[in-house]
C-alpha positions in Angstrom: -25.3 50.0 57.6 -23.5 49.8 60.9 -25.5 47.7 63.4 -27.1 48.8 66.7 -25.1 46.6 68.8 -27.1 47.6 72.1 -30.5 46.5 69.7 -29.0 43.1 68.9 -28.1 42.5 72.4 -31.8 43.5 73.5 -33.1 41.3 70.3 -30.8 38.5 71.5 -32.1 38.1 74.8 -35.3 38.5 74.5 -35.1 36.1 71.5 -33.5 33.3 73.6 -34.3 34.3 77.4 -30.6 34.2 78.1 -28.0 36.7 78.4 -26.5 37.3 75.6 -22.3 36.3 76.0 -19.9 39.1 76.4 -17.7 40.2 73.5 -15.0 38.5 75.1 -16.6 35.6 75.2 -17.5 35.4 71.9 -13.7 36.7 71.0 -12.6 33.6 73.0 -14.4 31.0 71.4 -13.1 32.3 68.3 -9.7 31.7 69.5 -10.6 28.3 70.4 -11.8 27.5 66.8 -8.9 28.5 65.5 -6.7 26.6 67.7 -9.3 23.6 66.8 -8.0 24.0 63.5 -4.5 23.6 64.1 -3.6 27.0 64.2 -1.7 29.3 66.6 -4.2 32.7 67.4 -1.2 34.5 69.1 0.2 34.2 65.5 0.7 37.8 63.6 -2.3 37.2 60.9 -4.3 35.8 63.2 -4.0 37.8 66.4 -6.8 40.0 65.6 -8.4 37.1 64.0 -11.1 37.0 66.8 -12.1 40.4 67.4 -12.4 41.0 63.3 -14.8 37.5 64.1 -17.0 39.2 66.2 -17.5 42.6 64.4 -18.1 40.7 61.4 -20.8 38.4 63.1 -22.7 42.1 64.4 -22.9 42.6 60.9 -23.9 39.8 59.5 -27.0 39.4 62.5 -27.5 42.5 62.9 -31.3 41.9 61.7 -31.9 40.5 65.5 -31.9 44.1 66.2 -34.5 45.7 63.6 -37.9 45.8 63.6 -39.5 44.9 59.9 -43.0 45.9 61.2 -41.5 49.3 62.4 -40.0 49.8 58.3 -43.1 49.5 57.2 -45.2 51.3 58.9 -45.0 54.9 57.3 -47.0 54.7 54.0 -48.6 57.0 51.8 -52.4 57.1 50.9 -52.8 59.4 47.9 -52.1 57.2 45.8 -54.7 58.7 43.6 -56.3 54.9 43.0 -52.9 53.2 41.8 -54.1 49.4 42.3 -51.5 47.5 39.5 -48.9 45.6 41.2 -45.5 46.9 42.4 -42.5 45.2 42.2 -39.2 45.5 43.4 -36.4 42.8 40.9 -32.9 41.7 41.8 -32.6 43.2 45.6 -29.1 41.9 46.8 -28.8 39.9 50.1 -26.3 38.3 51.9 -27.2 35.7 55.0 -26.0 32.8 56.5 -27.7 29.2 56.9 -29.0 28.6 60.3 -27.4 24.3 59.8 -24.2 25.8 58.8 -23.2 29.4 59.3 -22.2 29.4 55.6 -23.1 32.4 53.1 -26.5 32.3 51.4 -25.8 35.1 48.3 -28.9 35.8 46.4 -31.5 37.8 45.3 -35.3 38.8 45.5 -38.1 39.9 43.6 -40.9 41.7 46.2 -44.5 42.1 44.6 -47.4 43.6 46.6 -50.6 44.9 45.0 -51.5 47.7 47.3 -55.2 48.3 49.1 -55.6 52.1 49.5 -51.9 52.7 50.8 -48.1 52.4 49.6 -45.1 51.8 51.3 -41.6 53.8 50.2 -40.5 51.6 47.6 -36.5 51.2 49.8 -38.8 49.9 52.4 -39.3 46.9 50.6 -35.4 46.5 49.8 -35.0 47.3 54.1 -37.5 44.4 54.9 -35.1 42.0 52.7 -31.8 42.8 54.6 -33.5 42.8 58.1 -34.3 38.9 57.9 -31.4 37.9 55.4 -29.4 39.4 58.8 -30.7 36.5 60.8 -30.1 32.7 60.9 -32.1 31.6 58.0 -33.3 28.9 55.5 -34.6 30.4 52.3 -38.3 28.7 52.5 -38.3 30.9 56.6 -36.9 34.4 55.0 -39.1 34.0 52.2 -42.3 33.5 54.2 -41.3 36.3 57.0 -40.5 38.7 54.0 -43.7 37.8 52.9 -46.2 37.7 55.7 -44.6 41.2 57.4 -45.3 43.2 54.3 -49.3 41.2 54.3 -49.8 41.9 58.1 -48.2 45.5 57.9 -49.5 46.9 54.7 -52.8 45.1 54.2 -52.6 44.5 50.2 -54.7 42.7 47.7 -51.7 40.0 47.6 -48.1 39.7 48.3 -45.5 37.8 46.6 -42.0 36.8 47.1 -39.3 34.7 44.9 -35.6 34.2 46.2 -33.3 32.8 44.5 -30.2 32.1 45.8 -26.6 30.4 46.1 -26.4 28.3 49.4 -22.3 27.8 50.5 -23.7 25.2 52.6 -24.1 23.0 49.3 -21.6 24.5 47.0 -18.4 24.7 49.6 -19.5 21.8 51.3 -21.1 18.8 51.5 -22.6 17.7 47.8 -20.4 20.6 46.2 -23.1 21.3 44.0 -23.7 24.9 42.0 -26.9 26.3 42.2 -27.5 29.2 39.8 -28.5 32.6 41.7 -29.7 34.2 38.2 
């Protein structure tokens, strides 16, 4: 999915109420980190370093500029009575912790039991990957994932489980494993 990079800079700003930094600003501070490190940017490897930073970084936010409620908002009604549950296992994400800009690798199980309408099953999988594309903690994503999908579809209930590897604690810090299956 390639991001809309004229969405995230819309999000951004209205997000914060500042204007959003220029690419080149964002290029630079790269540079500076990496001289921070004790490393020369200018040097072959790294000279395009900063820029492969900051296409990486649309990426990896690029859930700033999608709308969740928007996603969900096309469902289907003959649903010919269909009340059981329906469940999506083991959707894939990849975000980053809001403390430390490290990878959180994971997955999560999406449950709804529906009232009168369903949603596209992918949908579900969509509403995942917008908020795992933002600054997050695991107890927030789990909570958005899970009050969108109640305020948008209206079920009988809504559940969510993640599970996930935080780099912030195994790469870091205590060094500790945390088992994402």
């Amino acid at each position: 999915m390639t991001p809309n990079v004229h969405a995230l800079d819309r999000a951004s700003a209205s997000l914060s109420g500042t204007k959003r930094p220029a690419r080149a600003e964002v290029e630079a501070a790269v540079r500076t980190i990496i001289r921070w490190t004790g490393e020369d940017p200018e040097r072959d490897g790294l000279r395009e370093t900063p820029a492969r930073v900051t296409r990486s970084f649309e990426e990896f936010f690029a859930g700033y500029g999608q709308d969740p409620v928007e996603i969900l908002k096309k469902t289907f009604e003959e649903i010919e009575g269909y009340d059981e549950m329906i469940v999506l296992r083991g959707i894939r994400f990849e975000s980053h912790c809001e403390h430390h800009m490290a990878p959180i690798i994971g997955q999560a199980w999406v449950a709804y039991i529906p009232n009168g309408r369903v949603v596209g099953i992918s949908k579900l999988a969509r509403v995942v990957d917008v908020y795992a594309r933002r600054l997050q903690i695991q107890e927030k994503m789990t909570a958005q994932i899970a009050n969108t999908i109640n305020d948008v579809l209206e079920p009988q209930g809504v559940g969510v489980i993640i599970k996930a590897s935080h780099h912030c604690m195994t790469t870091r810090g205590v060094h500790k494993r945390t088992p994402t299956s």
